[in-house]
C-alpha positions in Angstrom: -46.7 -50.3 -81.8 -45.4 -47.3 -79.8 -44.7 -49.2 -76.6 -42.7 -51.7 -78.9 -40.6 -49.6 -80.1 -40.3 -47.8 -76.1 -38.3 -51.1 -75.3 -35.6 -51.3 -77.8 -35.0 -47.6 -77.8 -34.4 -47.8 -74.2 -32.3 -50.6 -74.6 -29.9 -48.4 -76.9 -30.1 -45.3 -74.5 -28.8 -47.5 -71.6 -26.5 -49.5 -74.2 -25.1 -46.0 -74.9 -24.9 -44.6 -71.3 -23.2 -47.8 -70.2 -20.7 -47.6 -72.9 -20.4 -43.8 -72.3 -19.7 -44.6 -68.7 -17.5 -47.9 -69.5 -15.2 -45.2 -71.1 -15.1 -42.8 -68.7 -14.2 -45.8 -66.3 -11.7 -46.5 -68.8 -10.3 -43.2 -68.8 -10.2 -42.4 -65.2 -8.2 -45.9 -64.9 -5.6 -44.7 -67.5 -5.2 -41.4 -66.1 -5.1 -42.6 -63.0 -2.2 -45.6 -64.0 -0.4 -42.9 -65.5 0.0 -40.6 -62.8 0.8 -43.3 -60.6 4.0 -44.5 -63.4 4.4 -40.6 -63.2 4.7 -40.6 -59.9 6.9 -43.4 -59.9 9.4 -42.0 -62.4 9.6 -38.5 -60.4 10.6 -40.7 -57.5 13.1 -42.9 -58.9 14.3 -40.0 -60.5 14.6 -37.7 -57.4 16.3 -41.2 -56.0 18.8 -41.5 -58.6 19.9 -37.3 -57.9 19.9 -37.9 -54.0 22.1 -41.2 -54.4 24.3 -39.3 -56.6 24.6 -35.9 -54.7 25.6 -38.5 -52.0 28.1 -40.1 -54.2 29.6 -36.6 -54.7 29.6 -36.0 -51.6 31.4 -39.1 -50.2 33.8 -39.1 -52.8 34.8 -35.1 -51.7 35.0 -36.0 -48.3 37.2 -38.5 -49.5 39.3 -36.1 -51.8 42.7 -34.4 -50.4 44.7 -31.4 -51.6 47.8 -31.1 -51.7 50.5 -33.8 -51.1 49.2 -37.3 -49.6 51.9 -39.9 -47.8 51.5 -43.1 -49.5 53.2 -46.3 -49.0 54.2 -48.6 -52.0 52.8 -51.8 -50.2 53.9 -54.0 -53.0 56.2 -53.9 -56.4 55.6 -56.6 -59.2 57.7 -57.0 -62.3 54.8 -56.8 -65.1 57.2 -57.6 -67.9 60.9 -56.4 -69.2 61.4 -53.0 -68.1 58.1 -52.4 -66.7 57.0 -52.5 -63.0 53.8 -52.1 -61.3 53.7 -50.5 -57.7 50.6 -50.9 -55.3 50.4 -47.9 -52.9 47.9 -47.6 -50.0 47.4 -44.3 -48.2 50.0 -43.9 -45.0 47.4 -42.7 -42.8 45.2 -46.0 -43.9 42.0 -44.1 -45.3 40.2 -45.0 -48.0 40.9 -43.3 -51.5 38.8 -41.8 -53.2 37.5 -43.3 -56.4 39.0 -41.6 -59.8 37.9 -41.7 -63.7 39.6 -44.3 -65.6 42.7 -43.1 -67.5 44.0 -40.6 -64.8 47.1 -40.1 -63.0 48.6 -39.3 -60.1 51.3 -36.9 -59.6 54.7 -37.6 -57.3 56.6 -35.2 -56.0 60.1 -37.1 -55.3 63.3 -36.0 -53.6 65.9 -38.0 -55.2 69.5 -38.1 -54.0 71.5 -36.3 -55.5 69.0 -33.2 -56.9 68.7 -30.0 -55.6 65.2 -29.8 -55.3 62.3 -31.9 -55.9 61.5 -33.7 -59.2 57.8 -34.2 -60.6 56.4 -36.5 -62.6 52.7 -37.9 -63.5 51.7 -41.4 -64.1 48.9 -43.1 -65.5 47.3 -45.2 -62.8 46.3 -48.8 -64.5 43.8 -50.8 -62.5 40.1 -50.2 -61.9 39.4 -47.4 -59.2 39.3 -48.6 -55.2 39.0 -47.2 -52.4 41.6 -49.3 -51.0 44.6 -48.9 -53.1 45.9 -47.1 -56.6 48.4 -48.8 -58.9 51.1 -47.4 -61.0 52.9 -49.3 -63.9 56.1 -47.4 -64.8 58.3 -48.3 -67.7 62.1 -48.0 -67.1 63.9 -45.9 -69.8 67.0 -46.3 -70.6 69.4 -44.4 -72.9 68.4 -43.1 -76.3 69.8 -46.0 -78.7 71.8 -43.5 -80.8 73.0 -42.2 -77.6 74.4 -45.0 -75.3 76.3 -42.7 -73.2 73.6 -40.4 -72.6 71.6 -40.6 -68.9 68.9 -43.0 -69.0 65.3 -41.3 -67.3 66.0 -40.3 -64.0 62.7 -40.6 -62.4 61.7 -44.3 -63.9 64.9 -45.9 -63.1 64.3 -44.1 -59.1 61.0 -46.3 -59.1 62.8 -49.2 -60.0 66.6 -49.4 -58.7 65.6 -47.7 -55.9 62.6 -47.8 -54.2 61.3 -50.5 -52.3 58.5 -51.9 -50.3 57.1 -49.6 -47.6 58.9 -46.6 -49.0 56.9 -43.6 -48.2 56.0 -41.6 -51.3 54.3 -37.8 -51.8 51.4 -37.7 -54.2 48.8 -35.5 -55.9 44.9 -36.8 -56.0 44.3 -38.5 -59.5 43.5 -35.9 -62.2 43.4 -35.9 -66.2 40.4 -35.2 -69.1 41.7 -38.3 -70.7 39.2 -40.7 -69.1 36.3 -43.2 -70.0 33.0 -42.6 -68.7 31.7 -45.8 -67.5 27.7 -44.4 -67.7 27.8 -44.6 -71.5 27.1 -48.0 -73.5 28.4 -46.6 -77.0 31.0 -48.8 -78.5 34.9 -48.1 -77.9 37.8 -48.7 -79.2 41.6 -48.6 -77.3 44.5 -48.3 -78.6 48.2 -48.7 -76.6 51.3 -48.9 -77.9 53.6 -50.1 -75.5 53.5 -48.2 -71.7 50.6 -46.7 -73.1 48.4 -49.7 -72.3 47.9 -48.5 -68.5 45.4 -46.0 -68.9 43.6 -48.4 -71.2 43.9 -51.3 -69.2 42.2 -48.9 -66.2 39.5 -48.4 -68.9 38.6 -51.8 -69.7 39.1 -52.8 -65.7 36.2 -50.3 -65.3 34.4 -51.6 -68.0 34.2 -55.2 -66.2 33.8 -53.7 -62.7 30.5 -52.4 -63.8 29.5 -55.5 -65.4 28.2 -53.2 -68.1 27.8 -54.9 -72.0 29.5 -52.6 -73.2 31.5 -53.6 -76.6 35.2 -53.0 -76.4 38.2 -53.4 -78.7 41.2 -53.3 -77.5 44.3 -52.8 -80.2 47.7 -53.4 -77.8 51.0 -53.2 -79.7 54.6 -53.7 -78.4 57.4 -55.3 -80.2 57.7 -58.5 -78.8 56.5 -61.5 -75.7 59.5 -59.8 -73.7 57.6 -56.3 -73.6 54.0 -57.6 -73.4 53.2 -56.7 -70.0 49.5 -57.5 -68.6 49.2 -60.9 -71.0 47.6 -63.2 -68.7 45.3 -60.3 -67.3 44.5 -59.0 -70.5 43.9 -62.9 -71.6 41.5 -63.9 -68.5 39.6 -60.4 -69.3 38.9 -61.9 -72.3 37.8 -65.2 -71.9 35.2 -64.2 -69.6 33.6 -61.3 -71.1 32.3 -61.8 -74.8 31.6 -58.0 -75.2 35.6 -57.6 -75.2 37.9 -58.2 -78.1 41.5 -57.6 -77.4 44.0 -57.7 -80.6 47.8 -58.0 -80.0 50.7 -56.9 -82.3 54.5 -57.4 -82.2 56.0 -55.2 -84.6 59.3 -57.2 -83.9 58.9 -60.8 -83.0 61.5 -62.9 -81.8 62.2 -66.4 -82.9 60.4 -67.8 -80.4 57.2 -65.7 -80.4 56.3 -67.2 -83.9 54.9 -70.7 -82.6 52.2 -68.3 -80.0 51.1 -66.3 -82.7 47.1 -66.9 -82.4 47.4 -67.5 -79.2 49.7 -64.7 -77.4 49.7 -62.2 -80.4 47.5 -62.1 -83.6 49.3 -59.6 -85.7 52.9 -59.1 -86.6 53.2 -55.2 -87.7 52.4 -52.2 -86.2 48.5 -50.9 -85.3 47.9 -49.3 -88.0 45.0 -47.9 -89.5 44.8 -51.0 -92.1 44.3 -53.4 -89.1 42.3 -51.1 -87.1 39.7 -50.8 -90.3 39.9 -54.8 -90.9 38.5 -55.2 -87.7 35.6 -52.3 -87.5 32.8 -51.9 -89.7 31.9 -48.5 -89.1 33.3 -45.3 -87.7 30.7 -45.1 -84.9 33.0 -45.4 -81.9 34.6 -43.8 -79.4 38.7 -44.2 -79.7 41.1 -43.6 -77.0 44.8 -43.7 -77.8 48.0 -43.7 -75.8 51.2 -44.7 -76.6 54.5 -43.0 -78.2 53.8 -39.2 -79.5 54.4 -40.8 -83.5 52.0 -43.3 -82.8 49.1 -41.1 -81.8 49.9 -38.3 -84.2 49.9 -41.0 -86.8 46.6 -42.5 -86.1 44.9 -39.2 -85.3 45.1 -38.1 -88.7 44.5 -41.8 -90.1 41.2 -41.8 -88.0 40.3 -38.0 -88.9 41.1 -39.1 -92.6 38.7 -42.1 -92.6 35.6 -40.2 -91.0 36.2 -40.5 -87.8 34.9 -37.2 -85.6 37.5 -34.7 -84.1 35.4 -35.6 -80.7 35.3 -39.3 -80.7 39.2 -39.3 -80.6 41.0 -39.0 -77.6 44.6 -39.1 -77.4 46.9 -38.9 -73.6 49.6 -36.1 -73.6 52.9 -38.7 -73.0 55.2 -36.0 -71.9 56.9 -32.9 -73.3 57.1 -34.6 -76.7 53.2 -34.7 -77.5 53.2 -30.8 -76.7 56.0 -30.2 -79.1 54.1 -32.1 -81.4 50.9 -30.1 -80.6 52.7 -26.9 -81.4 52.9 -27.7 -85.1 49.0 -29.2 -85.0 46.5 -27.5 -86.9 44.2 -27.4 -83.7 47.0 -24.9 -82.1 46.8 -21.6 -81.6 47.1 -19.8 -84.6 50.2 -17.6 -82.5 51.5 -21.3 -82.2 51.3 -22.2 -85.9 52.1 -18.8 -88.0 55.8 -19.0 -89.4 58.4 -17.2 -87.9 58.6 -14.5 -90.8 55.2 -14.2 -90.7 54.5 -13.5 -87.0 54.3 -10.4 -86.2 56.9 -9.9 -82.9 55.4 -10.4 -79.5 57.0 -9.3 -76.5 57.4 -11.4 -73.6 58.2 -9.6 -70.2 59.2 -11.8 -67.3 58.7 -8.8 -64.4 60.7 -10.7 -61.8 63.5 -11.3 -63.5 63.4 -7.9 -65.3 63.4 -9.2 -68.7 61.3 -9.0 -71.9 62.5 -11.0 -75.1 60.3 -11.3 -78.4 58.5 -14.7 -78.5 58.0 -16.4 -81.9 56.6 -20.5 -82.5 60.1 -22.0 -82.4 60.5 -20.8 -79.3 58.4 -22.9 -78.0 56.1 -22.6 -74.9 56.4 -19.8 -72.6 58.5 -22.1 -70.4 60.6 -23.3 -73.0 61.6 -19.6 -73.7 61.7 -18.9 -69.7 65.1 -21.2 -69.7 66.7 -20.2 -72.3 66.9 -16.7 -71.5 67.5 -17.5 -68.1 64.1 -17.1 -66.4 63.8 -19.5 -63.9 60.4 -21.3 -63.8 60.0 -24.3 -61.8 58.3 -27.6 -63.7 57.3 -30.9 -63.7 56.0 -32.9 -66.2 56.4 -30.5 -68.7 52.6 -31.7 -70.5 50.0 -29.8 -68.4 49.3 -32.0 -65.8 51.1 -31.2 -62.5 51.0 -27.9 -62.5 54.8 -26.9 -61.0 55.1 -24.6 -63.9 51.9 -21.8 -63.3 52.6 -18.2 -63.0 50.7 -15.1 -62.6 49.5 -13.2 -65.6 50.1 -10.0 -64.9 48.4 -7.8 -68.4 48.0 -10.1 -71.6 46.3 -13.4 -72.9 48.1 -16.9 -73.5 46.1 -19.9 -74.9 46.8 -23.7 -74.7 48.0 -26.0 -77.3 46.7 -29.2 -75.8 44.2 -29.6 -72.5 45.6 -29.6 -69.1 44.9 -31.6 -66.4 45.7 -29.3 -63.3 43.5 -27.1 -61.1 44.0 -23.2 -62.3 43.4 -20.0 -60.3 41.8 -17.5 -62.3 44.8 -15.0 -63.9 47.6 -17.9 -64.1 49.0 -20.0 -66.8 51.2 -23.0 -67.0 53.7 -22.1 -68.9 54.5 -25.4 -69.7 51.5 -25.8 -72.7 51.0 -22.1 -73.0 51.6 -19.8 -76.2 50.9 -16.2 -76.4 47.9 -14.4 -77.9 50.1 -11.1 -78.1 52.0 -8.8 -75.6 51.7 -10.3 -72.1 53.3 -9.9 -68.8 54.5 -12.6 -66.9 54.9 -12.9 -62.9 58.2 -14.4 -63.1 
């Protein structure tokens, strides 16, 4: 009876100790797989850093400061008014590679001025390393103001220069920019000119054949200003993850049999066609266009739920940074009313001057001129930076982001408002 039950008992002892050592063979194996995917994640990951302290590293080699000579190697009419220029480097290098929505800044000598004129624009095609492009509106005289001189620098680009002109530019610089390693959702919206930073954006997003879901809200007021159409179109039809919506907020006669095809709105882009289209706030929004246009949809977007930090709007000139003086994200110098600011005092030490400041004055620059300070400037929006000066004792702040490089102690008094008493090196 014993020795019967010997059997079976040692049947279940080695039952046991071949299960117990089944798991441990288990075990070892996971722990053993999982040090290998371990070891294969540290590996791609210490990959991914080396390719991309290479990338950095290419792309600074690549990088100039200063002025560059560029030639314009070609100059297409886009549409009425507007005209895109291709410009390869003069010394035939390649160009380094820039965030889509940036610009470049010129430094021109037109005929006729006494000293250089600067101006920033938005470059509007995918980055290369081969060429940057341009698309520069011409402007004209204010309507109410026929006799008035129409913009100097955008009728230079077009009356005047030519293919294989030589121009002097800045490396491409801005914070208004998509980042192309994020998949969220965006939305763009252009009103007129304002389309080439946007149309860089969504060239990007098709460069890096990404899945990425765009719309794209264009407006202009009719076929005759609708610059990029067959581009935008062929974008379109060959990438499902991008929606583009057009509207003319003044369509001619002849626009109404393409509308569907050419344009699918007539109106503005407004926030009522921007919501029929969207059916949540969870995007990303990037706006350029004319300063009343942005500040309009700003609020509209804020209003509807939108977050302060998935909006970004483009600075379009001195206009916006009026504008910006009166926004509630201004310095509270910028905003407080004129009786109710207490005096600061500006002191230009060059010049030997000191004037009170108050917010209809204006930026530090704006009250420069018109006490006769001399202060050299540019694009008068914070991105060239022809306007910086030394602070010499005080504190300013900004009233919208800047796009140019800063030494430590200097302001560009172009965007700048004071905190209180400061002295300036000018």
């Amino acid at each position: 009876m014993a020795d019967a039950l010997i059997l079976p008992i040692g049947l279940v002892t080695a039952g046991l100790v071949a299960a117990r050592l089944g798991v441990l063979t288990i075990a070892a194996w996971q722990q053993a797989t999982y040090r290998r995917e371990q070891d294969r994640l540290t590996l791609e990951v210490m990959r991914e850093r080396i390719a991309e302290a290479k990338k950095r590293r290419n792309e600074n080699a690549l990088a100039w400061n200063g002025l560059r000579k560029f030639v314009v190697k070609r100059k297409v009419l886009e549409a009425e008014g507007i005209c895109s220029f291709y410009l390869v480097a003069h010394d035939r290098k390649p160009l380094p590679p820039f965030k889509p929505g940036q610009y470049l800044t010129f430094r021109l000598s037109i005929p006729g001025r006494d000293k250089p004129v600067i101006r920033c624009y938005s470059l509007s095609d995918s980055p290369r390393t081969d060429q940057y492009r341009v698309s520069i509106k011409r402007v004209g005289s204010p309507p109410d103001q026929p006799t008035a001189p129409p913009g100097l620098v955008s009728n230079y680009f077009h009356e005047q220069l030519s293919e294989g002109d030589i121009l002097d530019v800045q490396a491409p610089r801005g914070h208004f920019f998509l980042d192309v390693e994020q998949e969220r959702p965006v939305v763009l919206i252009a009103g007129g000119v304002g389309v080439t930073p946007l149309l860089s954006m969504v060239n990007a997003v098709v460069a890096t054949r990404t899945q990425r879901d765009v719309l794209f809200f264009y407006g202009v007021r009719n076929s005759r200003e609708h610059a990029f159409k067959d581009t935008l179109q062929e974008i379109v039809s060959h990438h499902s993850n991008i929606r583009l919506v057009v509207a003319y907020s003044n369509p001619q006669p002849e626009d109404e049999r393409n509308e569907g095809r050419d344009f699918h709105h007539s109106g503005r882009v407004d926030i009522r066609l921007i919501k029929s289209y969207l059916d949540s706030t969870n995007y990303q929004f990037y706006i350029c266009g004319p300063p009343a246009m942005m500040e309009t949809l700003n609020k509209q977007l804020l209003r509807w739920g939108v977050a302060e930090h998935d909006i970004h709007t483009e600075a379009f000139g001195p206009a916006t940074v009026s504008k910006a003086f009166a926004s509630p994200q201004a310095p509270q110098s910028a905003r407080a009313s004129d009786s109710a600011a207490t005096a600061i005092s500006i002191t230009f030490a060059k010049s030997g001057k000191t004037c009170s400041w108050s917010p209809s004055a204006g930026n530090l620059l704006d009250l420069a001129e018109a006490h006769g300070v001399r202060i050299d400037s540019g694009c008068r929006a914070g991105n060239c930076g022809t306007c910086v000066v030394a602070v010499k004792s005080g504190k300013i702040q900004y009233v919208t982001e800047h796009g140019a490089e800063l030494e430590e102690g200097t302001c560009l008094t172009c965007i700048a408002a004071p905190e209180g008493n400061i002295v300036l090196d000018a």
